[in-house]
C-alpha positions as CSV (number, residue, x, y, z in Angstrom):
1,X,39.6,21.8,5.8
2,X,39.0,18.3,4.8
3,X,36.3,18.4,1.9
4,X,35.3,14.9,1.2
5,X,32.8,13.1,3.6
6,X,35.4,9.7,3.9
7,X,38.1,12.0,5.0
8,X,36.3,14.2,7.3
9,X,34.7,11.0,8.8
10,X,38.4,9.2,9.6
11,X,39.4,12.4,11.0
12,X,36.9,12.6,13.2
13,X,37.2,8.7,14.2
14,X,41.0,9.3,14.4
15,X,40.4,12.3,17.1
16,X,37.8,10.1,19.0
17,X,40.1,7.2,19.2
18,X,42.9,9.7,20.2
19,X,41.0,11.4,22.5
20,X,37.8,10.2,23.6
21,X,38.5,6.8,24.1
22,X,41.2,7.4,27.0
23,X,38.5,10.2,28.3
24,X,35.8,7.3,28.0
25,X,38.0,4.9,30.1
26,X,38.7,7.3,32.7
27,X,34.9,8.7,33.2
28,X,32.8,5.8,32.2
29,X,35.7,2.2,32.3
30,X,37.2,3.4,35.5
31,X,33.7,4.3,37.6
32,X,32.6,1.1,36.4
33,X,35.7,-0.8,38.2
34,X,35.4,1.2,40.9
35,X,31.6,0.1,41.3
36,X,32.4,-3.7,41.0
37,X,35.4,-3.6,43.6
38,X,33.0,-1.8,45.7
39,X,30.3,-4.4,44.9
40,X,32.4,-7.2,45.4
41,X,33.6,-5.5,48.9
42,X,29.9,-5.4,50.0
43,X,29.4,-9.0,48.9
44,X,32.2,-10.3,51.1
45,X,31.1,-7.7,54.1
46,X,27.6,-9.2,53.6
47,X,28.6,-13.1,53.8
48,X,31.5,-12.2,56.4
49,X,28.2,-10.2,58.6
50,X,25.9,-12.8,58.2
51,X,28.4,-15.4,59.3
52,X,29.4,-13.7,62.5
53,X,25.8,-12.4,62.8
54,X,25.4,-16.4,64.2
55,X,27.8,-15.9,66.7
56,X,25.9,-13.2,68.7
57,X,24.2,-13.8,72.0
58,X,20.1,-14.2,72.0
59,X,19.7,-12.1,74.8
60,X,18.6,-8.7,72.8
61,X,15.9,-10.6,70.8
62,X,12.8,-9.4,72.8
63,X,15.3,-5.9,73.6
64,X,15.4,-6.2,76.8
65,X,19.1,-6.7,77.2
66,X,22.9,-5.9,75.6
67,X,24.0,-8.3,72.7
68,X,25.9,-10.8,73.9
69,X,29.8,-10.9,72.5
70,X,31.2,-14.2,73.5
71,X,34.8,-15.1,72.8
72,X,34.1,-17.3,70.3
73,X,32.8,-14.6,67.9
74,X,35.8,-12.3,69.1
75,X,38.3,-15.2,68.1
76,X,36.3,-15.8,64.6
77,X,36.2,-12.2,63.9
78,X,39.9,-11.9,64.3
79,X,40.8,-14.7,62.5
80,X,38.3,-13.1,59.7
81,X,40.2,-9.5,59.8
82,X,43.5,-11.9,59.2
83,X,41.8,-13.7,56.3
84,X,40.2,-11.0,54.7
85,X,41.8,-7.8,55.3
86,X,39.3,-6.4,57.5
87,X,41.1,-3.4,58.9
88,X,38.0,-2.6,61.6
89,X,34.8,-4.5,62.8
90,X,32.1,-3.4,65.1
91,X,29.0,-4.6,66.6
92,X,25.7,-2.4,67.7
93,X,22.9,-2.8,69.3
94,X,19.7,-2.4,68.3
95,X,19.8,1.2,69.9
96,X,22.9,1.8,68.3
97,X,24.7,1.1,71.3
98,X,28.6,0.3,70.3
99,X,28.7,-3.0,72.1
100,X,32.1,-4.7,70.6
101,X,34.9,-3.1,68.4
102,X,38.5,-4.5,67.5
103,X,39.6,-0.9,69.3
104,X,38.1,-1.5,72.7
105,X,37.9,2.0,73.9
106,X,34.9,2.9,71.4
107,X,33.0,0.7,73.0
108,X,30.3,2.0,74.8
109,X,29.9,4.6,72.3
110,X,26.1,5.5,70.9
111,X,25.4,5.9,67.0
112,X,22.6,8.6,66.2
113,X,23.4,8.6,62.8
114,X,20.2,8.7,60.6
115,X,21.4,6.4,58.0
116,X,21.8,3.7,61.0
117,X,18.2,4.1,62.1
118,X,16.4,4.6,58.9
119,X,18.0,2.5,56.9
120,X,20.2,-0.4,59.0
121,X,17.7,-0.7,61.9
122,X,14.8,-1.2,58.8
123,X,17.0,-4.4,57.9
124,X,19.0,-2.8,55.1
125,X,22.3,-2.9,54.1
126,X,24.3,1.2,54.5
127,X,27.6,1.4,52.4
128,X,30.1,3.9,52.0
129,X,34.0,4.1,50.0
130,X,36.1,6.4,51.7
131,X,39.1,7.3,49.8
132,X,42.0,7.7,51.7
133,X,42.3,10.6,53.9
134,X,38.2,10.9,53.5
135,X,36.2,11.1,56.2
136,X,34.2,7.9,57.0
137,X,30.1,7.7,58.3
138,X,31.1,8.3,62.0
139,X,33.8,10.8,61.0
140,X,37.1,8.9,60.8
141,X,40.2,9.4,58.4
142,X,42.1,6.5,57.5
143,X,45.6,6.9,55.0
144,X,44.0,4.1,53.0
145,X,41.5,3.4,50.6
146,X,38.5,1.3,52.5
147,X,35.1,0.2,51.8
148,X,32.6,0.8,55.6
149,X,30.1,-1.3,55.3
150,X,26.7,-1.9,57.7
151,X,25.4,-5.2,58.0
152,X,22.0,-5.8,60.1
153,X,21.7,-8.5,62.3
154,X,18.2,-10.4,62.8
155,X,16.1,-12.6,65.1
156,X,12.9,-14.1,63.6
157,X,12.7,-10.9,61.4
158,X,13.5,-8.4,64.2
159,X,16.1,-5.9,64.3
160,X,18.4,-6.4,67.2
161,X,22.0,-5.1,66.2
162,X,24.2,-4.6,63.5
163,X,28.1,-5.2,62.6
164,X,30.1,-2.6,60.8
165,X,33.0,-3.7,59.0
166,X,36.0,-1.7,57.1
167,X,37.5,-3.0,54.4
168,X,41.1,-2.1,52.8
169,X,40.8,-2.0,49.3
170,X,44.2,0.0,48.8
171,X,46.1,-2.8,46.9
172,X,43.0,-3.6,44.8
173,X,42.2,-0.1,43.9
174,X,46.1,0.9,43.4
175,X,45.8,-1.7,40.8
176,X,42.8,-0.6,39.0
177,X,43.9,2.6,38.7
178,X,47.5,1.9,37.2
179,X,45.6,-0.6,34.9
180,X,43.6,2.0,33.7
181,X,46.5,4.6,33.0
182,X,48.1,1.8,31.2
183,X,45.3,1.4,28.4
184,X,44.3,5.2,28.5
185,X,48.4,5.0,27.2
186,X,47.7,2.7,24.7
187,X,44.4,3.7,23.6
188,X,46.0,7.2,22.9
189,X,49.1,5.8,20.8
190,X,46.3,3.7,18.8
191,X,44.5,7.1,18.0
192,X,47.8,8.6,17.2
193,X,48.7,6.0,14.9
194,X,44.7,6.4,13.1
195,X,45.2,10.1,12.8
196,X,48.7,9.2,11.3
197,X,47.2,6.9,8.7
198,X,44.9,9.2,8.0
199,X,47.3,12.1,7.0
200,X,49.3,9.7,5.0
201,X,45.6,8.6,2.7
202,X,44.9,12.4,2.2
203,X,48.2,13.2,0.6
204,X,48.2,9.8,-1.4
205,X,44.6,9.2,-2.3
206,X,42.6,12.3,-1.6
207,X,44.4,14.2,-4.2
208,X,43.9,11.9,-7.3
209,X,40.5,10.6,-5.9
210,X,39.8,14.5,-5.7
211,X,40.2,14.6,-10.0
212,X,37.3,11.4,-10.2
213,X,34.7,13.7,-7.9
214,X,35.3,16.9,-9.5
215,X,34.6,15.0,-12.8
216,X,31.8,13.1,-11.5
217,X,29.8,16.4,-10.1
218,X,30.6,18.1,-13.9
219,X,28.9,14.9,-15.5
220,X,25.9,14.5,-12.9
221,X,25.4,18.3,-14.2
222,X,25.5,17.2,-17.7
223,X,28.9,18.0,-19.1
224,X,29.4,14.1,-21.0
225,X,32.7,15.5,-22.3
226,X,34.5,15.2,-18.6
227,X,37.2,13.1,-18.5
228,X,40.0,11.9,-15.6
229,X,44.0,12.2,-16.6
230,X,45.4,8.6,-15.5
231,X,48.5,9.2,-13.7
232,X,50.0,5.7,-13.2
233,X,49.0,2.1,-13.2
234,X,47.4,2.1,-9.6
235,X,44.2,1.4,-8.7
236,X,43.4,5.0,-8.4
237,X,44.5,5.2,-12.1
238,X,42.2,2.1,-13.1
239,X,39.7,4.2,-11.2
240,X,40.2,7.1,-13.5
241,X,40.4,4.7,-16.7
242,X,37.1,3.0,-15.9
243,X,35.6,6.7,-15.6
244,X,36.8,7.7,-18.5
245,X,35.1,4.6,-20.5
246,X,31.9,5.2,-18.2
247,X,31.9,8.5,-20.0
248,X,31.8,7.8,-23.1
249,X,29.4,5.1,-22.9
250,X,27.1,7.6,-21.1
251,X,27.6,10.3,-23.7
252,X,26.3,7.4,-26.4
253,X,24.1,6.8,-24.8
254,X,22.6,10.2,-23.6
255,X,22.6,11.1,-27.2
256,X,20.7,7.5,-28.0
257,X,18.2,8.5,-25.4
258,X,17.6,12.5,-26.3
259,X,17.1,10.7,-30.2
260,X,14.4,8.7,-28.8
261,X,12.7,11.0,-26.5
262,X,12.3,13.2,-29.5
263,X,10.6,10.2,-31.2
264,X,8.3,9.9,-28.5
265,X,7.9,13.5,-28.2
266,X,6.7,13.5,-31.9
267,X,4.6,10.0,-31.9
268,X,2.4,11.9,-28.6
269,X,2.2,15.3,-29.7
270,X,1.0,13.6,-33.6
271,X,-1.3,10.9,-32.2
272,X,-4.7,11.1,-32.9
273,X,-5.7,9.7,-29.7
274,X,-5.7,12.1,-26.7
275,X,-3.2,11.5,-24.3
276,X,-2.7,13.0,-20.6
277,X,0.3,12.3,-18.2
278,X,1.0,12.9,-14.4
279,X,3.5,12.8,-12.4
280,X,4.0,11.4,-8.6
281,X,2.3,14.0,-7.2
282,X,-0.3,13.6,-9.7
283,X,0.2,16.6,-11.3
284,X,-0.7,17.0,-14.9
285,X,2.8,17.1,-16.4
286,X,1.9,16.7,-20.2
287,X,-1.7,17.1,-22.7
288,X,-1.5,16.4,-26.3
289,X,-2.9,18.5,-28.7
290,X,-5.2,15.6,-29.2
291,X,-6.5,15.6,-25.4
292,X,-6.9,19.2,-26.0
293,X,-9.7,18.6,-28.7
294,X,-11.2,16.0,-27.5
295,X,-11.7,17.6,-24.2
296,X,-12.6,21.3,-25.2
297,X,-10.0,22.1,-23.4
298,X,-6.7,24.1,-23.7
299,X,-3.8,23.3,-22.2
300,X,-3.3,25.8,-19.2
301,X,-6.9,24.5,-18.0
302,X,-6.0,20.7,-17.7
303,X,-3.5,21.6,-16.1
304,X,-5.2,24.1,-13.6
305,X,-8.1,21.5,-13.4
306,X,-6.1,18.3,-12.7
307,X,-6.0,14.2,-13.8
308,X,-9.2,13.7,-12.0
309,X,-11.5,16.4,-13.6
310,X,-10.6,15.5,-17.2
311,X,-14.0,14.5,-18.0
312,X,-15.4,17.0,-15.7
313,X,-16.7,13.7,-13.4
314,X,-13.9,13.2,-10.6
315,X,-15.5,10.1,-9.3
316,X,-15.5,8.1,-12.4
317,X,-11.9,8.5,-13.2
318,X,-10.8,7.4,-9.5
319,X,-13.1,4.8,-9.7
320,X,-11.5,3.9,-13.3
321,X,-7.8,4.2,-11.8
322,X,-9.2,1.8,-8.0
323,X,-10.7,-1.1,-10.6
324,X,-8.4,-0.7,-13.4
325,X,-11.3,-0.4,-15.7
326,X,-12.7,-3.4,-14.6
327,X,-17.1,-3.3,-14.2
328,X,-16.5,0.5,-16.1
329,X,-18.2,1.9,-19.3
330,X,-16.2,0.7,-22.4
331,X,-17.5,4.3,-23.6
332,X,-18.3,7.8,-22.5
333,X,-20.1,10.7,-24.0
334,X,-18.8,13.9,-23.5
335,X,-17.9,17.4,-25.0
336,X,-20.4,16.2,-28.2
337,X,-17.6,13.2,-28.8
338,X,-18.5,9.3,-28.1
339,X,-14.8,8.1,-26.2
340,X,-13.4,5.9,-25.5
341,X,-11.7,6.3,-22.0
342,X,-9.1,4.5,-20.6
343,X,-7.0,5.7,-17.5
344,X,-3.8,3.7,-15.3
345,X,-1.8,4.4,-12.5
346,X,2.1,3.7,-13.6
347,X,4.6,2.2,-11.5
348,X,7.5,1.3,-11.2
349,X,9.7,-1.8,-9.2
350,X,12.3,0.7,-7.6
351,X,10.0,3.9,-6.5
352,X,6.7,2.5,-6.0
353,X,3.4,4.9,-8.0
354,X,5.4,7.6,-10.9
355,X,2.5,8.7,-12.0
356,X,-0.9,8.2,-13.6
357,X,-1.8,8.7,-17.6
358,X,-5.2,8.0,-19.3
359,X,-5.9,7.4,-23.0
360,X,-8.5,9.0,-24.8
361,X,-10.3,8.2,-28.2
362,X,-12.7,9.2,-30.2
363,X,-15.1,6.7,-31.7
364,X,-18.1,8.9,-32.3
365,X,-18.1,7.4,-36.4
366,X,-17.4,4.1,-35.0
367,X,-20.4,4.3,-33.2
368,X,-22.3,6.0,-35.9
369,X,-21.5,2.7,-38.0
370,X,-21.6,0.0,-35.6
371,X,-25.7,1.1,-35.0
372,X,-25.8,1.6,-39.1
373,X,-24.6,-2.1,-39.0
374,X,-26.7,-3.5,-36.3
375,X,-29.8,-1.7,-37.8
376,X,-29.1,-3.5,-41.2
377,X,-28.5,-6.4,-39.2
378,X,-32.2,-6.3,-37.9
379,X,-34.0,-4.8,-40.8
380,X,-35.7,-5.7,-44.3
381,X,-33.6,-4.3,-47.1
382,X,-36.7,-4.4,-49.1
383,X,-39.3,-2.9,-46.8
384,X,-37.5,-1.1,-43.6
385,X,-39.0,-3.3,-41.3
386,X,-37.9,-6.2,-39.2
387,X,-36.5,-9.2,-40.1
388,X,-37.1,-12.7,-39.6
389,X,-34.0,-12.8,-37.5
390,X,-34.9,-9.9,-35.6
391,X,-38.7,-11.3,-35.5
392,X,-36.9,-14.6,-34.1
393,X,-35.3,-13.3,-31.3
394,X,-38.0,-10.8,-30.2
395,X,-40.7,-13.4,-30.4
396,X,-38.6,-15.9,-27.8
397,X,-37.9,-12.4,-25.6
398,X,-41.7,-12.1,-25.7
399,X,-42.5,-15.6,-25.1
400,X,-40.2,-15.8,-22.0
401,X,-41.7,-12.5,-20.4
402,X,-44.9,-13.4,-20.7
403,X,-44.8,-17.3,-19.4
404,X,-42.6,-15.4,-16.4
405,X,-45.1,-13.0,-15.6
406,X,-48.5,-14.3,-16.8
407,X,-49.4,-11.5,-19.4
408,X,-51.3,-12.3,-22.5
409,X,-49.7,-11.5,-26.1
410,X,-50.7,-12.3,-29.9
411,X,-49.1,-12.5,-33.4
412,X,-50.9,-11.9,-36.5
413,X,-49.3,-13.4,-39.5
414,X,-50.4,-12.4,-42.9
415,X,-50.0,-12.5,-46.7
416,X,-51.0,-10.9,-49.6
417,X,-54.0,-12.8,-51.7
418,X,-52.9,-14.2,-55.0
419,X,-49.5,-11.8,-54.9
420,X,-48.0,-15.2,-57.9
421,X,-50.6,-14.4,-60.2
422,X,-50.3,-10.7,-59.5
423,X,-46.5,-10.6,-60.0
424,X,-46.8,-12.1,-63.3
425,X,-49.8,-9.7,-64.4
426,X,-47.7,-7.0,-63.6
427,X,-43.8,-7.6,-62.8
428,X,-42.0,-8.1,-59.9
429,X,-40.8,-4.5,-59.5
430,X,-44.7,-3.5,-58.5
431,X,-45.0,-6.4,-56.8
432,X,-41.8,-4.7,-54.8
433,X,-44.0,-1.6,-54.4
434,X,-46.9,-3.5,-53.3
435,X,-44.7,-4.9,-50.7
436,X,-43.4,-1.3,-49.8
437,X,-46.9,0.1,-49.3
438,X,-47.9,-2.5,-47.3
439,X,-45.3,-1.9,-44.7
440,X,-46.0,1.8,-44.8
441,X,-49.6,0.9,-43.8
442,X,-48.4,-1.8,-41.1
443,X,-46.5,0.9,-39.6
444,X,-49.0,3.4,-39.1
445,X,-52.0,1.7,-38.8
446,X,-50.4,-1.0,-35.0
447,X,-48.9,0.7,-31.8
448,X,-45.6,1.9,-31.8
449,X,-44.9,-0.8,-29.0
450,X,-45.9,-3.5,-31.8
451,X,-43.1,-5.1,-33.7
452,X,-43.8,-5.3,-37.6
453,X,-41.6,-7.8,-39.3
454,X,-41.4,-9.1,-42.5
455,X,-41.7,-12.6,-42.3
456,X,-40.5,-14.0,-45.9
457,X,-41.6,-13.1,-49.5
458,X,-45.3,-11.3,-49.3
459,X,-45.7,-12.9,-45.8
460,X,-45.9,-10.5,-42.9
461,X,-45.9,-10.3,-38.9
462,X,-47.0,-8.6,-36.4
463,X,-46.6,-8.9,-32.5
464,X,-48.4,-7.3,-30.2
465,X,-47.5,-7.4,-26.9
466,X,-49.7,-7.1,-23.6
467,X,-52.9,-7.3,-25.5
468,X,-56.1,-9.0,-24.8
469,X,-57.9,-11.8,-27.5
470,X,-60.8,-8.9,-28.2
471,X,-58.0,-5.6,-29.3
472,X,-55.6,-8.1,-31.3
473,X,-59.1,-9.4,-33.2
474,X,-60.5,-5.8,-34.0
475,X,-57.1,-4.1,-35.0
476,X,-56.7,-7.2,-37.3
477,X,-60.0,-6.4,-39.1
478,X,-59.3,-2.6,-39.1
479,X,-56.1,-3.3,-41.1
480,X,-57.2,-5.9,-43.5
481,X,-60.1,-3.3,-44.6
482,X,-57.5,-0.3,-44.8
483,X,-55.2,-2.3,-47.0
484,X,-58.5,-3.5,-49.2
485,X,-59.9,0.2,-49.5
486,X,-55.8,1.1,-50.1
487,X,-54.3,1.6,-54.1
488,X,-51.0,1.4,-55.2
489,X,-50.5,2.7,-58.8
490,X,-54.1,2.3,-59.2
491,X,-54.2,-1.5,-57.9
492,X,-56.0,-2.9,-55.3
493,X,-54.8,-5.9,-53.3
494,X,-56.4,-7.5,-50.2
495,X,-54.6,-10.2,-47.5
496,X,-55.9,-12.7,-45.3
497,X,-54.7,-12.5,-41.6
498,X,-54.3,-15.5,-38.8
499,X,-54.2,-15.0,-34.8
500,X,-52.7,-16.9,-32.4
501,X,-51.9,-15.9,-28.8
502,X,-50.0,-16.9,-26.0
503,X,-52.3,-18.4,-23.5
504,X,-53.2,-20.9,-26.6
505,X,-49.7,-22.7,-27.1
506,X,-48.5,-25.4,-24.7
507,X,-45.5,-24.2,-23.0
508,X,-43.0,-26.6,-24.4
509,X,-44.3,-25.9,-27.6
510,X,-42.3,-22.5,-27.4
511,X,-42.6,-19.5,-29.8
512,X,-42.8,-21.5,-32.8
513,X,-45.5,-23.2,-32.0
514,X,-47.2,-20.1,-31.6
515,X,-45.8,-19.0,-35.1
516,X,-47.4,-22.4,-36.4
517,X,-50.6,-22.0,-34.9
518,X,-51.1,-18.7,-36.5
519,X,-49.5,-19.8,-40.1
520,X,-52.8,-22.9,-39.2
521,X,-55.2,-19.7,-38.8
522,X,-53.8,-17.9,-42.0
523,X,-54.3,-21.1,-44.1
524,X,-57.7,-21.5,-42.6
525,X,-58.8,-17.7,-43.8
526,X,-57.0,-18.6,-46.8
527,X,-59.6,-21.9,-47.5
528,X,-62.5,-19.7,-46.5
529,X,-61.7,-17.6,-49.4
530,X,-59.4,-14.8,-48.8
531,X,-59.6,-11.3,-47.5
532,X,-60.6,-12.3,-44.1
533,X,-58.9,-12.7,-41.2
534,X,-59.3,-16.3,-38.9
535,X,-58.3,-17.0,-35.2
536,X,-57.3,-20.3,-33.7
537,X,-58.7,-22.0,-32.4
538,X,-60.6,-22.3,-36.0
């Protein structure tokens, strides 16, 4: 038994040339012939027909009388049997009445046949080869080969006779077929001469080329150590030779590759962000221990639960993995952990999608800091409330909403009375506490929709969004009298307040011109002798 593909396939080809081929000549070549000689003997029956056809009397057009044979078709139609090897010819009438033949004592003779009337007398062409000693349509033998053949004849599209003509296509035919037995001959000493070759390769090639396979299968199954004997200083040997170096190249670098998959192996299974991989099928092939925490998962349950459920919210991940992230939350709270999730799709040039892996940290403390940091960013060291930054960008938020939808809003700005003379009477550190108690006050006393700010030194701030001229002025005189009736360490301290609202600045005068109108009302309470509080307009 042959037992590499190659072989087995030029045996096979070597048996089909031997054998098939001369099969395929006789069956499919030699029909084939046959149908064209035949073919070619209807065309020449045809043109032959329709050229006597021309010949025949008119007096059967209306069928009311014989066909009329005059000599000169008789003379043509011999001189056409000389020509063209027309062994027979006769002529019917539209009945089927034999009204002319080359053997004058059929004439006279009826056809019945059904082929005549159903197909020739319908304007077809009937054709039959009759091999020799084979019985023709009207039940003749002949010790030749012909080709009978039916040709209708026609008067303005009627039917009114028909010629049959026999042709000898022995010489022809003899031909063809000692042609054909000639190339079967040949085709069969060509398939010889494959299978030959063939027989020769195996005992020359197959052997050593069977040494490179065996060695090939033991390395495809891992053995790296395989190697070839070179025999000689063929090209099957330089075959073995380059094997042999392929080897150890691929043992190198196997044992390059298992080093740096362990690396890998070690750099996942140690990282502290969580990492999850699939494969094609997008089955979860590997979780770090870090995905594990971060999750609340273990293991076996990632796995049972798939890629998509990592985060127990199947439509965001596929949604992640269709936009690549793209329009998604940078962050993702889950399992008490603020993450950071990030998940791909991997693929490759050669095999298309491999796979799918998502990335997975924790920046809970991050988060933790980056609010610390933006609340410092936006609040008085001193005092815990707002800043003039924050007062800034809230005011020109304010400003904008309520010039979009025509609400009302006010600002009272404010200091404390005399706080100079009252730092140098008693330091700076209660002047601090002054400060401190102030904006204890400030935040209980407004709503807790107002925005307290501290505006810069002892001055203060205070917006007060969707509120009318008559609740900004009385919450304005309830604080000033708290703070007066208020102690801190036993001292008392007052402050004078200034209003301004929005309906009251001109629109290109923008939030600070509101803040100046008010600091124009604080001055004003200021003049009128402190402790008071003053709206503008004055």
């Amino acid at each position: 038994m042959l037992k590499y593909k190659f072989m087995r396939n030029s045996f096979l080809a070597s048996v089909l040339i031997a054998l098939f081929l001369p099969i395929y000549t006789i069956f499919f070549t030699y029909p084939t012939f046959n149908r064209l000689l035949t073919a070619n003997t209807e065309e020449a029956a045809i043109r032959i027909g329709t050229h006597l056809a021309t010949m025949v009397g008119e007096a059967d057009v209306a069928n009311e009388g014989p066909l009329q044979v005059s000599d000169e078709l008789k003379t043509e139609a011999a001189k056409v049997a000389r020509d063209f090897k027309v062994m027979k010819y006769r002529v019917f009438a539209h009945t089927g009445e034999l009204v002319y033949s080359s053997v004058a004592s059929e004439i006279g003779r009826m056809n019945e046949k059904e082929y005549f009337h159903q197909i020739v007398a319908q304007g077809g062409v009937f054709t039959k080869t009759v091999a020799k000693e084979g019985s023709t349509m009207e039940g003749e033998t002949f010790k030749m080969d012909v080709v009978e053949t039916y040709v209708p004849i026609l008067r303005e599209g009627r039917f009114v006779g028909a010629f049959e003509i026999y042709f000898d296509i022995t010489a022809p035919k003899g031909a063809l077929d000692e042609a054909i037995m000639h190339s079967s001959a040949v085709l069969i000493i060509i398939g010889g001469g494959f299978l030959f070759l063939m027989l020769l390769v195996r005992r020359s090639v197959v052997g050593p080329i069977s040494h490179v396979t065996q060695a090939m299968n033991h390395m495809a199954q891992g053995n790296y150590d395989e190697r070839v004997p070179v025999m000689g200083k063929d090209e099957i040997s330089d075959m073995a030779r380059i094997f042999n170096q392929m080897g150890d190249q691929l043992k190198r670098s196997h044992a390059g590759l298992h080093q740096e998959k362990k690396k890998l192996t070690t750099i996942l299974l140690s990282a502290r962000e969580g990492i999850v991989v699939t494969d094609p099928k997008n089955r979860v092939v590997l979780a770090n221990p870090s995905a594990q925490r971060l999750l609340g998962k273990d293991e076996k349950t990632i796995f049972e639960e798939g890629f998509h459920n990592l985060i127990d919210d199947a439509d965001f991940v596929t949604r992640f993995l269709e936009t690549s992230g793209v329009g998604m939350p940078e962050t993702i709270v889950f399992n008490q952990h603020v993450l950071q999730f990030y998940a791909s799709t991997i693929h490759s040039p050669q095999d298309g999608r491999i796979g799918s892996a998502a990335l997975i940290r924790d920046v809970t403390e991050e988060k933790k800091l980056e609010d610390k940091l933006r609340e410092l960013s936006h609040t008085d060291g001193l005092t815990g409330l707002l800043n003039r930054r924050r007062l800034d960008e809230i005011l020109a938020a304010e400003f904008q909403r309520a010039k979009r939808y025509g609400t009302e809003f006010g600002i009272l700005l404010f200091d404390v009375d005399h706080f100079k003379k009252f730092n140098d009477e008693h330091g700076h550190d209660q002047g601090d506490r002054v400060l401190q108690a102030l904006a204890h006050e400030m935040k209980d006393h407004f709503r807790s929709l107002d925005y307290c700010c501290r505006f810069g030194g002892e001055e203060f701030c205070i917006i007060m969004p969707s509120t009318i001229t008559p609740g900004i002025m009385d919450a304005a005189d309830r604080f000033r009298v708290k703070v007066a009736n208020m102690l801190v360490d036993g001292l008392q301290v007052t402050i004078s307040i200034g209003i301004a609202i929005f309906s009251q600045v001109q629109p290109e005068k923008g939030p600070q011109g509101m803040i100046k109108l008010a600091d124009e009302a604080l001055y004003a309470a200021k003049q009128a002798g402190r402790n008071r509080v003053k709206f503008f307009p004055l």
